[in-house]
Structures are given as C-alpha cells and as structure tokens.
C-alpha positions as CSV (number, residue, x, y, z in Angstrom):
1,X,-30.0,43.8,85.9
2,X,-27.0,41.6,84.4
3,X,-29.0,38.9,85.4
4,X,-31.8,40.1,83.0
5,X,-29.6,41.5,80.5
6,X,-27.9,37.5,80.3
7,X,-31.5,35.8,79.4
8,X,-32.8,38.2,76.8
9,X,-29.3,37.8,75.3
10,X,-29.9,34.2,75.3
11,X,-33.7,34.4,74.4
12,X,-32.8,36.4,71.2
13,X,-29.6,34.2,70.0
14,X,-32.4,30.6,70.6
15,X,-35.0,33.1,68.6
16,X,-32.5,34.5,65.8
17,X,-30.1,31.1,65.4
18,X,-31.3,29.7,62.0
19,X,-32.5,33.3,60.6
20,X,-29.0,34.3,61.1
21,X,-27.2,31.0,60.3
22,X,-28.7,31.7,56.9
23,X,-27.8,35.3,56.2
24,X,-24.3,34.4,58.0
25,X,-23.8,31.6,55.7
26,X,-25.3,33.2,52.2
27,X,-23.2,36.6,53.2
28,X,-19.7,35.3,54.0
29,X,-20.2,33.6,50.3
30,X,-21.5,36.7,48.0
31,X,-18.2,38.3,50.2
32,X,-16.5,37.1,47.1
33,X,-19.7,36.7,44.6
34,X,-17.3,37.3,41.4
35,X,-15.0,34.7,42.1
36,X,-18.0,32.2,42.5
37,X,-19.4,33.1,39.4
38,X,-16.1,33.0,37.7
39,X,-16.0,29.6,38.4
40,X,-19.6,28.6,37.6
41,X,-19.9,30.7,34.6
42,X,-16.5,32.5,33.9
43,X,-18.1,32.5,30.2
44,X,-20.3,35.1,31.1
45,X,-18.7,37.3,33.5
46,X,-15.4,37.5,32.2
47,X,-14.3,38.5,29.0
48,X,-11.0,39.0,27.3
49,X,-9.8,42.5,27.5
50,X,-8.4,44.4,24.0
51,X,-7.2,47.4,23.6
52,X,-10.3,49.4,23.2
53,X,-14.1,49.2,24.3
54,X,-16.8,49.3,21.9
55,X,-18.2,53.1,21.6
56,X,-21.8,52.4,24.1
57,X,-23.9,53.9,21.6
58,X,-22.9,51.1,19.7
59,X,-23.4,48.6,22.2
60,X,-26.7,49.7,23.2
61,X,-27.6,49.9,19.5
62,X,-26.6,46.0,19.2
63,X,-29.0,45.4,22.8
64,X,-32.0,47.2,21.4
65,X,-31.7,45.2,18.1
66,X,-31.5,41.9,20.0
67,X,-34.3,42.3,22.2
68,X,-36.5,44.5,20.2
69,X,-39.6,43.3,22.9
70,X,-37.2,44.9,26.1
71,X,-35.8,48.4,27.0
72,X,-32.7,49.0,28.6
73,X,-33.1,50.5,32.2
74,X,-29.9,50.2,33.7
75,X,-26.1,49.6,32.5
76,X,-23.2,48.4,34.6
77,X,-19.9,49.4,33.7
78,X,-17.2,47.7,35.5
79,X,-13.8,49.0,37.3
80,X,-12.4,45.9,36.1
81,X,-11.7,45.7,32.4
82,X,-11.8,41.8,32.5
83,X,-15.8,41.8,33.7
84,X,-18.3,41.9,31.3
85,X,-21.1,44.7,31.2
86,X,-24.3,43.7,32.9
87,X,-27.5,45.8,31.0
88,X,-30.9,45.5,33.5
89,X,-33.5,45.3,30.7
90,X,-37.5,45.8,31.4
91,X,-40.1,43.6,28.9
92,X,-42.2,46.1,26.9
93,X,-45.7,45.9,29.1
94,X,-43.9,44.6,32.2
95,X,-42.6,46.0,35.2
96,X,-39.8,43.3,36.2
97,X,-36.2,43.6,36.0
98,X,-33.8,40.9,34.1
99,X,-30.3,41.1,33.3
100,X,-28.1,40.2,30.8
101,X,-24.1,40.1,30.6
102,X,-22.4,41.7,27.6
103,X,-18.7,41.8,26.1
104,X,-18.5,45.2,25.7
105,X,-14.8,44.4,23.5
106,X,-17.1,42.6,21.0
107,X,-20.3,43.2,21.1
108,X,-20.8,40.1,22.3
109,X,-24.2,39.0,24.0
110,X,-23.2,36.5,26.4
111,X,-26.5,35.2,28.2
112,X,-30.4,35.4,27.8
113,X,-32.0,37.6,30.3
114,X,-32.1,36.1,33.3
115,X,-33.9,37.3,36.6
116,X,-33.0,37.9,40.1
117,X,-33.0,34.2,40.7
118,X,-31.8,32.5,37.6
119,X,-28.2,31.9,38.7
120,X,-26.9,30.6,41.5
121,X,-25.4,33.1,43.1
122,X,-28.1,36.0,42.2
123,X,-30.5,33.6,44.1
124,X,-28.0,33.5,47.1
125,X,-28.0,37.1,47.1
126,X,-32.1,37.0,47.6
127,X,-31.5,34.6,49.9
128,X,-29.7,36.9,51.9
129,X,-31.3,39.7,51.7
130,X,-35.4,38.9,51.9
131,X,-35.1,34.7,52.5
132,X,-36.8,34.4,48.9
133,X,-39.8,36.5,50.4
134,X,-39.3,40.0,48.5
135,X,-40.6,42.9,50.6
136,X,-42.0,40.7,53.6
137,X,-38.5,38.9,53.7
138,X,-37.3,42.8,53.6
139,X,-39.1,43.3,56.8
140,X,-37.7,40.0,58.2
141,X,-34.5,40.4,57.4
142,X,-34.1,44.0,58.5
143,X,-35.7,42.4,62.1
144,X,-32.7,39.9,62.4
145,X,-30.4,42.8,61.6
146,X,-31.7,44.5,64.9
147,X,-31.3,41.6,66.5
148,X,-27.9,40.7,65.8
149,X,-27.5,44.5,66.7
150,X,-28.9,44.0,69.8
151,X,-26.9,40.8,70.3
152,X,-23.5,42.4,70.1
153,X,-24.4,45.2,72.1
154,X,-26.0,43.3,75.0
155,X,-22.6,40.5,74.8
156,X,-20.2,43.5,75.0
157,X,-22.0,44.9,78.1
158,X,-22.0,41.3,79.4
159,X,-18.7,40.7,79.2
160,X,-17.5,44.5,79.9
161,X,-13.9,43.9,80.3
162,X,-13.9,41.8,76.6
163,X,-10.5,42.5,76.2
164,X,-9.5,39.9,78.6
165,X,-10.7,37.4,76.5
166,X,-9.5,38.5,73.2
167,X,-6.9,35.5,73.4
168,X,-8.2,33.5,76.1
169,X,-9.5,30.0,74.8
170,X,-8.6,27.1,76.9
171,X,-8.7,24.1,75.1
172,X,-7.8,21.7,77.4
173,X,-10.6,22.6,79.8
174,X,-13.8,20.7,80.3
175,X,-15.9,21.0,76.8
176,X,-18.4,23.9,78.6
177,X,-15.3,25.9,79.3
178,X,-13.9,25.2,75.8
179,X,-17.2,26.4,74.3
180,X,-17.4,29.6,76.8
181,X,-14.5,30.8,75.8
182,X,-14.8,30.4,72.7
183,X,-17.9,32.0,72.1
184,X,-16.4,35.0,74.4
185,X,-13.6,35.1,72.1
186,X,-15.5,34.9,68.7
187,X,-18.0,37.8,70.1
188,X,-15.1,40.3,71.4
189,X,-13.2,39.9,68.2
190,X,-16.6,39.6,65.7
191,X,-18.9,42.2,67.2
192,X,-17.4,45.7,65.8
193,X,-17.6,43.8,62.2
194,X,-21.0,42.3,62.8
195,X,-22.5,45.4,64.5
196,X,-21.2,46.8,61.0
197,X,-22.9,44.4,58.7
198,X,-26.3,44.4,60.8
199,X,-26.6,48.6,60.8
200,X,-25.5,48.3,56.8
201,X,-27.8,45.3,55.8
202,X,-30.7,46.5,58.0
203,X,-30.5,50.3,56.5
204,X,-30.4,48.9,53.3
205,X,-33.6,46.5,53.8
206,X,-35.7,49.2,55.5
207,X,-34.3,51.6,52.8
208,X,-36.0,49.9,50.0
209,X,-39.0,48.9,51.9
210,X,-40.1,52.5,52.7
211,X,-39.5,53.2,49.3
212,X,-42.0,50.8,48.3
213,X,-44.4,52.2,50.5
214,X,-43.9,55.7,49.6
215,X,-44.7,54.6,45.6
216,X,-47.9,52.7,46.9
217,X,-50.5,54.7,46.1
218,X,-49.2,55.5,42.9
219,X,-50.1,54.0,39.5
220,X,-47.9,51.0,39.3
221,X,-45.9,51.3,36.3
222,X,-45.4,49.6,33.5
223,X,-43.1,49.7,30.6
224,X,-45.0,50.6,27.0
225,X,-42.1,52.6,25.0
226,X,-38.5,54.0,25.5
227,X,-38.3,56.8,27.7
228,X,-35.6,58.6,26.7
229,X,-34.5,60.5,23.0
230,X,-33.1,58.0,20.4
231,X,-31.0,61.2,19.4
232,X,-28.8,60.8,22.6
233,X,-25.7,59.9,22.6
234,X,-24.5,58.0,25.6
235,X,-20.9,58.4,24.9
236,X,-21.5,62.0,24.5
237,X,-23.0,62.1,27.8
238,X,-20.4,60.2,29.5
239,X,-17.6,62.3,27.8
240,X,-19.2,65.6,28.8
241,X,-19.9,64.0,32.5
242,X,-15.9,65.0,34.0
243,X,-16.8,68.4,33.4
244,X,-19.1,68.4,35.5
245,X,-17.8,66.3,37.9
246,X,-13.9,66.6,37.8
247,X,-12.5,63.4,37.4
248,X,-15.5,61.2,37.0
249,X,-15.7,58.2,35.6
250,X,-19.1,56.3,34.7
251,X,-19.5,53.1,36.5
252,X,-23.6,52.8,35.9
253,X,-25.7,54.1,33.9
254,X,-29.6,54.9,34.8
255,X,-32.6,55.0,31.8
256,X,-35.5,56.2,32.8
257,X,-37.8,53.7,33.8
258,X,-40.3,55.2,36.2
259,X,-42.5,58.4,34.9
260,X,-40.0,61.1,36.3
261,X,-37.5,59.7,35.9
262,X,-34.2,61.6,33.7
263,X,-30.9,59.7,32.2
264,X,-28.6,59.5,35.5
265,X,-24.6,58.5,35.7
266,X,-23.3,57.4,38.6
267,X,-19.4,56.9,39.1
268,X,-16.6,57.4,40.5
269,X,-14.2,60.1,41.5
270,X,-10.3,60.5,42.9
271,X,-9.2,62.0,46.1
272,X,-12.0,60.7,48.4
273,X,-11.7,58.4,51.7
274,X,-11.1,54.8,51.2
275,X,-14.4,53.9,51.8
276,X,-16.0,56.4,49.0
277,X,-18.1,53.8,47.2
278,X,-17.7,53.8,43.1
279,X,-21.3,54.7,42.8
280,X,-20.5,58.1,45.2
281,X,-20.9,60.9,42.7
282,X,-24.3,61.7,40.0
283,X,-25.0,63.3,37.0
284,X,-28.7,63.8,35.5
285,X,-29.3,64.6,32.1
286,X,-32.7,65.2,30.8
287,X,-34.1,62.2,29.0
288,X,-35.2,64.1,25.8
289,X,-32.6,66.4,25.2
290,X,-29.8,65.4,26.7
291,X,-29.1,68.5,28.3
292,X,-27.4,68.7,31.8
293,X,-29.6,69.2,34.8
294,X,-27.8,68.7,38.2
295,X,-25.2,66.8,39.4
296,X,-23.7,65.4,43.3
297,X,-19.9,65.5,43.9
298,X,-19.4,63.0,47.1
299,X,-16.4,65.4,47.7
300,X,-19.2,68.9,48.1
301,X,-21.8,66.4,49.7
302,X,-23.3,66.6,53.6
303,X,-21.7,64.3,56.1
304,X,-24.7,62.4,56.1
305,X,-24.6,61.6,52.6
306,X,-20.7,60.8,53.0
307,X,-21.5,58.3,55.9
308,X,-24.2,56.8,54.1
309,X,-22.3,56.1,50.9
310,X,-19.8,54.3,53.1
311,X,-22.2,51.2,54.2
312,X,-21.5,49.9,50.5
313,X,-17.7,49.5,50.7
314,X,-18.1,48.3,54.8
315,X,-21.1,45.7,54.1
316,X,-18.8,44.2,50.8
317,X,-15.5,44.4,53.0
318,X,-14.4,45.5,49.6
319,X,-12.2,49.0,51.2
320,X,-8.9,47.1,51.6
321,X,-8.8,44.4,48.8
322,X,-8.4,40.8,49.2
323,X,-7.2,41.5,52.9
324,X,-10.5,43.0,54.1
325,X,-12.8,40.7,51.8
326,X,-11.2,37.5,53.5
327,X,-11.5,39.0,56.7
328,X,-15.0,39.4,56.4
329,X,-15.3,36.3,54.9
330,X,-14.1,34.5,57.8
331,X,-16.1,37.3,60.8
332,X,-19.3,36.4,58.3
333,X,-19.1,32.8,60.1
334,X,-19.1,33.7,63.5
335,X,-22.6,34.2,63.8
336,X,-22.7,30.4,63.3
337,X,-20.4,29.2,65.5
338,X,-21.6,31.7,68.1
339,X,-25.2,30.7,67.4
340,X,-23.9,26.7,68.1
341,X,-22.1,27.0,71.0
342,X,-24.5,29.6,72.7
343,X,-27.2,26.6,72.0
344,X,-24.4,24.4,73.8
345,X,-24.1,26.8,76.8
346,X,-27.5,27.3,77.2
347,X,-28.6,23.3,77.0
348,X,-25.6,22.3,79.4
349,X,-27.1,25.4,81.6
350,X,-30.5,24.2,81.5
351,X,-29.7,20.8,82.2
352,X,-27.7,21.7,85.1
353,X,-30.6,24.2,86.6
354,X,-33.2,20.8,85.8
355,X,-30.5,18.4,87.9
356,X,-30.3,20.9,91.1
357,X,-34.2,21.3,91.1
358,X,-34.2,17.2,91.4
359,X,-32.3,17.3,93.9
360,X,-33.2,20.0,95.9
361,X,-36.6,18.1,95.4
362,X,-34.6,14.7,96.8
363,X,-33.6,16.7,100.2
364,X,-36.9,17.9,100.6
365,X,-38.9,14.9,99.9
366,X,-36.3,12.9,102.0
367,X,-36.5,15.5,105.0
368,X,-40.3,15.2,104.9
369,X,-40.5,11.0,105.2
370,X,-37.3,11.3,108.2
C-alpha cells in the first residue's frame, strides 16, 4: 500500500510540476498585487487622501458623462483611503467587463478602461486563475487544485510522523539526502497552507464554472440601456444601508447588469472573526425605486455561509496583515522547490533502479557464459 501510495505521489508531482510552478509562481506575486501595482502605476491606484470624499452620486454622475457609450456595473470602494475607486463599466451592446480607476477626492478619472488583461498584474491574476484560457483554464486550474490537494494529503500520510522532520535538513549530507530532506521539510511545514490555497482556489474556479453552466441555456445578455432609476441616490442608499445592517460600511457596490438583477451593497461589518471577509454582509435595493428588499448580516448567517466567506481572507493571506501576507508569500514558493527537488529524487531514483537492473543483468549474463 505505501508502496503504491509513494508512485502515484510521484506520478501526480511529474504530471502537475509546470501547471503548478505557474499558479505557485503568479500566486505568491498577486499575495501583494497592490504593492506591485503601486510601483508600476502608483498614478492610478493611489491617490492623495483629503479630508472628505466626493458625494458618489457625484462621482457616478462625472463616470456616466465621460463614457456616455458604457454603464456602470460594479463600484469598488476601498478600506484604504489612499486607493483609488475601481468602477467595472459594460459597453452599451456588449457583454464584457472593463475597469477603470477613479480619485474619488477629485473626481479624477485616472485611466481608460482597461480589460481583464490590460495591465500587468490583472493579466497575472488570469494567469493564475484559468492559464489565459477563461472557463476551460477554469476547469484546468480547479484540476491542479485537486491535485495539489491530493499531493499534500498523500506526502503527509507518507511521511506519517512529519513532525520529525519539521527541522531536520542536513546539509552536509550527500546532495540526495540534502534534497530529501528538504523536500520533507518544505511539505510538513507548507502543506496545511497549501492544502488551504488548493480547497480556496479550486472552490472558487468550480464556483464560477457551474455558474456559467447554470446561465447556459439562457439568452446571453447584452447591455442596451441602464438598468436601474436615474432618480436613485447612491449616497442615500449607502446612508440608509447601517440601519439595516448595524454598523455596515459599503465596500462594493453592485448595478444591475443581468435581467434580475437589483442594486446590491456589499460591505463590511464590526465584531465578526478575523477572517470575516469585507465583502461578508448584503443589502438589495430594488433597481427602480430604491426601496429596500432584503438584506444578509455575516453575524445572523448559517455556518456554511460563515465558512465560505472565510476562503477570501485565507486564499489572500490578508487575516493578519503584513505578517500573514509574507508568510504566504514565501509557502506560495514551495510548490516549486518541492516540484524541483521531487524531479531530483525521482531521476537519481530512477537512475539508481536503471544501474541495479544492469547489473543484475551482468551476474546473470556472466553466470550463464561460466
């Protein structure tokens, strides 16, 4: 059985080392996205802060004058005061998504719509998610999700009593004992992270894929026309929003961009768990009146939807800060180094099985001709 167990776990890190050399690498990078773009574009995603925002009805009035030919389906509104707002916009007889940044201090619009891809670390972000493939890199990825699942499990089983290695690397042994230990090392202290980011980013991808399915059959749909009252005021909405939800504070704004669809807040709220995500809690109002429909308060919500929220602040790393971001930054790599001296192991292995065959050929050949 162990012996089994050993060569699928070797099988499946040959089969998954470049798939997840990739997502490893493009992950442990988006771990601190922000910073990235700060320094590639700091002109767009920063902004100075003053005392006071804009009023949003305002700023929405400036987007819709701007791009007159787009409707606004989606509106970021950042924890950080020093971010600037990112508005989703959808081309008037389109269905695709772009995004533009906004200084929500000045009114201020700071880029042309861009999509998914246009900057560099957007198109890391596909990258990581669907290798550049949309729904059938969905599939792909979510497949090497399992199978870095599977990889931890089956390496923790392996090496049962893990905690013996948790600080065993000899480094003046021969190199295949160097490399053993090291990959037994990196795997004992990696796995509970990486089992984290493969359930997270595989729930995620499969997530989105069945949603895709589900819509199908339906019409696709395409924008023609605002979908929601020019009489509403946004800043109404999010003003009326805490008493709904006590202590809520928008951090994204959905317009209605499907057929059904109402005028949703999302946001945050106080006295949760650390790893409440800022997007826990909802409100809907309807798209034509304004009026108040429903609402979800993470803190009233079923376990389910409590655990589920969590996956965004776990995948991120973002529930303790710099500490927890840099330590996912630096477990994001494993996979690579594990994936490289696994290789190592396995060719040294091979090579060894391949030089006791020859000679166990030698004896026999050379018992046969005595």
């Amino acid at each position: 059985m162990r012996k089994t167990l050993f060569k699928w776990h070797s099988y499946i890190g040959l089969f998954s080392v470049l798939p997840l050399f990739l997502i490893s690498l493009t992950g442990s990078l988006l771990v601190f996205k922000y910073e990235l773009d700060t320094l590639l574009r700091g002109d767009m995603v920063s902004v100075a802060q003053v005392e006071e925002r804009l009023p949003l009805d305002d700023l929405i009035g400036v987007v819709n004058t701007v791009h007159q030919d787009h409707e606004i389906v989606g509106w970021v509104l950042f924890q950080n005061p020093e971010r600037s707002d990112v508005v989703y916009l959808m081309p008037k007889g389109s269905s695709d998504w772009y995004h533009i940044y906004l200084d929500g201090y000045t009114g201020a619009i700071l880029s042309e719509p861009g999509t998914a891809t246009t900057y560099f670390t957007d198109w890391l972000v596909e990258l990581h998610a669907s290798f550049l493939l949309g729904d059938t890199g969905l599939i792909i990825v979510f497949v090497y999700s399992l199978l870095l699942i599977v990889l931890g499990v089956s390496g923790l089983i392996l090496h049962r009593k893990f905690w013996r290695n948790l600080f065993k690397l000899r480094t003046q042994a021969r190199r295949i004992l160097y490399y053993s230990d090291l990959h037994k090392l990196l795997g004992a202290w990696g796995s509970p992270i990486l089992l984290i980011l493969g359930i997270t980013g595989g729930y995620w991808n499969v997530a989105h894929v069945l949603h895709e399915m589900e819509h199908h059959e339906e019409e696709h749909f395409v924008m023609e026309h605002r979908m929601y009252s020019n009489d509403i005021s946004f800043d109404g909405l999010m003003a009326d929003a805490p008493s709904r939800v006590a202590g809520f504070e928008t951090t994204y704004i959905r317009f209605p961009n499907e057929a059904d669809d109402q005028i949703a807040l999302y946001g945050d709220v106080p006295d949760t768990n650390f790893l409440t995500s800022q997007y826990a809690s909802s409100i809907t109002y309807d798209r034509d009146s304004g009026e108040y429909l429903s609402h979800i308060d993470i803190r009233e919500a079923s376990a389910l939807r409590v655990f589920l929220d969590t996956f965004r602040q776990l995948h991120f790393g973002t529930f303790a800060g710099v500490t927890s971001r840099i330590i996912w930054l630096v477990v994001g790599f494993f996979p690579i180094v594990l994936g490289c001296s696994g290789l190592y192991l396995w060719l040294k292995r091979r090579r060894a099985r391949k030089a006791k065959q020859q000679r166990l050929q030698k004896q026999i050949e050379a018992s046969m001709n005595s």
